[in-house]
C-alpha positions in Angstrom: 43.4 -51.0 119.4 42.7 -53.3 116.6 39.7 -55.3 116.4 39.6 -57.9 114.0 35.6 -58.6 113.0 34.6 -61.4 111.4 30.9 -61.4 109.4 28.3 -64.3 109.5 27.7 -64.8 112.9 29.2 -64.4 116.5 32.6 -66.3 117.8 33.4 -67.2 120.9 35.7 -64.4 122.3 39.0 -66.4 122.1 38.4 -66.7 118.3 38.6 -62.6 117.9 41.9 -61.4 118.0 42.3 -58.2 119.6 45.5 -56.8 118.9 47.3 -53.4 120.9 49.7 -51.7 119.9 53.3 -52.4 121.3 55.5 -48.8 123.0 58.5 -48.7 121.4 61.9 -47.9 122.8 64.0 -45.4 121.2 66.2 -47.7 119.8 63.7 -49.8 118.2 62.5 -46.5 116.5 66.0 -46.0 115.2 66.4 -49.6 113.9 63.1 -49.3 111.8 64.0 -46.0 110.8 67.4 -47.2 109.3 65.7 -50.2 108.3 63.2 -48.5 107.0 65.2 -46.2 105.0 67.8 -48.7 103.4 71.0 -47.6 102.5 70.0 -44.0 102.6 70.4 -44.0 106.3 73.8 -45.3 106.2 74.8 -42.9 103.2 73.4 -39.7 105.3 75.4 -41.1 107.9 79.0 -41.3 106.1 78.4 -37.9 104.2 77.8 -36.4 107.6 81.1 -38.4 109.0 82.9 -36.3 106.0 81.6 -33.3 106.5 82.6 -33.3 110.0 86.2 -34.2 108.9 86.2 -31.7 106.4 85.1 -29.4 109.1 87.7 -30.4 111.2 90.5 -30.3 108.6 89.3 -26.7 107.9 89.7 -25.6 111.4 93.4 -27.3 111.7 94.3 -25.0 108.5 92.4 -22.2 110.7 90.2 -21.7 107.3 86.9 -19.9 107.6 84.0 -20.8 105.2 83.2 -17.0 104.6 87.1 -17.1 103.1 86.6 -19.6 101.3 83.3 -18.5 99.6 84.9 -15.3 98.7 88.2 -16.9 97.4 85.9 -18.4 95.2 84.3 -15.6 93.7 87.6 -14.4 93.0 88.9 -17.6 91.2 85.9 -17.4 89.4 86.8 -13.8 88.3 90.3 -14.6 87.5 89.4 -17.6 85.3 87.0 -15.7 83.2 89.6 -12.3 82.6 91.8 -15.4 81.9 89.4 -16.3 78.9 88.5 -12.8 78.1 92.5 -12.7 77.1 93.5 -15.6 75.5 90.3 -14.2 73.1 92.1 -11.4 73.3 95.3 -12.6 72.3 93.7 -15.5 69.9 91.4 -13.1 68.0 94.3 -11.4 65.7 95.9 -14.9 64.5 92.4 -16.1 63.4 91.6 -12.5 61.4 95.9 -13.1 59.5 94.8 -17.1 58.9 91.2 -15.9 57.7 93.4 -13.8 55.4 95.5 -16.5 54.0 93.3 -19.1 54.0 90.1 -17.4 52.5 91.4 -16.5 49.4 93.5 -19.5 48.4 90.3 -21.1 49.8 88.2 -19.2 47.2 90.8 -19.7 44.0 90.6 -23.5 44.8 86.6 -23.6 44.9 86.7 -21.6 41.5 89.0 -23.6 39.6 87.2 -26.8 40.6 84.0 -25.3 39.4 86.3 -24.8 36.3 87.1 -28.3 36.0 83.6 -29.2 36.4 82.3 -28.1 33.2 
């Protein structure tokens, strides 16, 4: 109960306002709760719609998450020994162009210091 007081003397009753607090139904607790919450309501509410289609698609495909998650780990595992090789296979044809390349690299730079002076 909410009292409202006023200082400097006393008023009549019907001047004070006495308020009370008002049971709400369930679906007025919902409506301030969305309202209350904005757009975040309504966005937990789609991303929940998907995950239950996701869900369902899953189940259609007769696809278990603990599958999934492991398939993962193994994509992961194949796409790094996938890396690992083509360093593998890249790391010979940068060491034969380091050994072009450096010297006539090194010739250049000298006979422009050459130049120079």
């Amino acid at each position: 109960m909410v009292l409202v007081m006023v200082l400097g003397g006393d008023l009549p009753r019907q001047f004070l306002k006495i308020e009370r607090p008002r049971p709400e139904s369930p679906a007025a607790r919902l409506l301030r709760g969305g309202l209350e919450q904005g757009c975040l309501g309504l966005a937990d509410r789609v991303e929940a719609e998907r995950e239950a289609a996701v869900g369902l698609l899953l189940s259609l495909f007769d696809l278990r998450p603990e599958e999934l998650l492991h398939s993962l780990g193994d994509n992961a595992r194949e796409i790094f020994e996938a890396a690992v090789d083509l360093v593998r296979w890249a790391i010979p044809y940068i060491l034969l162009g380091a050994v072009i390349v450096a010297p006539i690299w090194l010739v250049l730079t000298l006979l422009r210091a050459l130049r120079r002076r």
